[in-house]
C-alpha positions in Angstrom: 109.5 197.7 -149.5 110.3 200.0 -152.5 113.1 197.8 -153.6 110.6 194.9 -153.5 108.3 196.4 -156.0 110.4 197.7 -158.3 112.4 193.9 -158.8 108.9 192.9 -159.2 107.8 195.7 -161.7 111.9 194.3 -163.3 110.4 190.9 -163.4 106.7 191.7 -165.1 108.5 193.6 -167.7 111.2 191.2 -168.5 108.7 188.2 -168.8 106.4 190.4 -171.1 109.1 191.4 -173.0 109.7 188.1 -174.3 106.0 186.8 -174.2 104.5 189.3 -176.2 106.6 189.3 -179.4 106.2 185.4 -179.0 102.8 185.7 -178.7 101.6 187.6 -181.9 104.2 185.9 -184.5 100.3 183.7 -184.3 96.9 185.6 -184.7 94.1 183.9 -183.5 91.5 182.7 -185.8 93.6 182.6 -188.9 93.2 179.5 -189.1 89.8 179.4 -188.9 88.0 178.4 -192.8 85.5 181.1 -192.7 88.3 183.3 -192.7 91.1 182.0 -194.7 89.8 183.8 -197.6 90.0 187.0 -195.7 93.5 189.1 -197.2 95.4 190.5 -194.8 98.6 192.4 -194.9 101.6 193.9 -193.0 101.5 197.2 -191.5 104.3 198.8 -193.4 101.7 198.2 -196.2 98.3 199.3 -194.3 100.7 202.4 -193.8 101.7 202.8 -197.5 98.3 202.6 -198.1 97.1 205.2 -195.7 99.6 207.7 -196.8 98.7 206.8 -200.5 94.9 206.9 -199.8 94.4 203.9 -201.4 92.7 202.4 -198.5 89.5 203.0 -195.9 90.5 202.0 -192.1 87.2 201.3 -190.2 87.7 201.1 -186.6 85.3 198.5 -185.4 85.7 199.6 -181.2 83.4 200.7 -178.9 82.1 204.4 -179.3 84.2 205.1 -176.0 87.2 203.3 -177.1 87.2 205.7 -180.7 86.1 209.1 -179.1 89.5 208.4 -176.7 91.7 207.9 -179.9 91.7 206.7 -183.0 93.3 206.8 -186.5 92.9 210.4 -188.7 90.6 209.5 -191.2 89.3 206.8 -190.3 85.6 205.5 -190.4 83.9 204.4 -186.6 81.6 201.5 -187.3 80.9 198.9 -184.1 81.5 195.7 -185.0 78.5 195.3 -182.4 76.1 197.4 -184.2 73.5 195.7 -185.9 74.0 197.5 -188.7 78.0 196.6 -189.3 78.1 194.2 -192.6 75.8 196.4 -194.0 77.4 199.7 -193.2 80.4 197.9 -194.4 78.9 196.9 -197.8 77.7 200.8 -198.7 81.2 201.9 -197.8 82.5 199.4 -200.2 80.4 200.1 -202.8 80.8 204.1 -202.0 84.9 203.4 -202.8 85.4 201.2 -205.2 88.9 200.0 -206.1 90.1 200.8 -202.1 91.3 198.5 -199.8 89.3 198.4 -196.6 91.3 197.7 -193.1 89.7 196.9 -190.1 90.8 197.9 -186.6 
């Protein structure tokens, strides 16, 4: 029974391990107008960034999700507070010039 679950375990991770890569070459919603004109960029820049502190990460996950981990520095706003676009805009116009990354 063992041996059973660990060829299955062999097979999960085998499949993934081809799927996912394949799967985020594409992000969802890119293609969508209303955010075409949104910037994005590669995360040996985000990191350049980050280590430059030319750029604000907010992490937009649950108060749960950013109390469990979450990136040194950076700023917790929900993207399902009712307040997020215009926390985001007095963060913006608190650092002007820096990027502004969202997680």
């Amino acid at each position: 029974m063992k041996r059973r679950a660990y060829c299955v375990v062999a097979v999960l991770f085998v499949v993934l391990m081809f799927a996912v890569p394949g799967a985020a070459i594409e992000y969802p919603g890119r293609e969508d107008p209303k955010y075409q004109s949104v910037p994005y960029i590669e995360i040996e820049e985000l990191y350049q960034d980050y280590l430059d502190g030319n750029v604000i990460i907010v992490d937009v996950r649950s108060e749960l999700e950013y109390n469990t981990i979450h990136v040194d520095g950076s700023v917790h706003i929900p993207v399902g507070s009712g307040s997020f676009e215009a926390e985001v805009k007095i963060l913006a116009k608190k650092n002007p010039g820096k990027k502004i990354s969202f997680y």
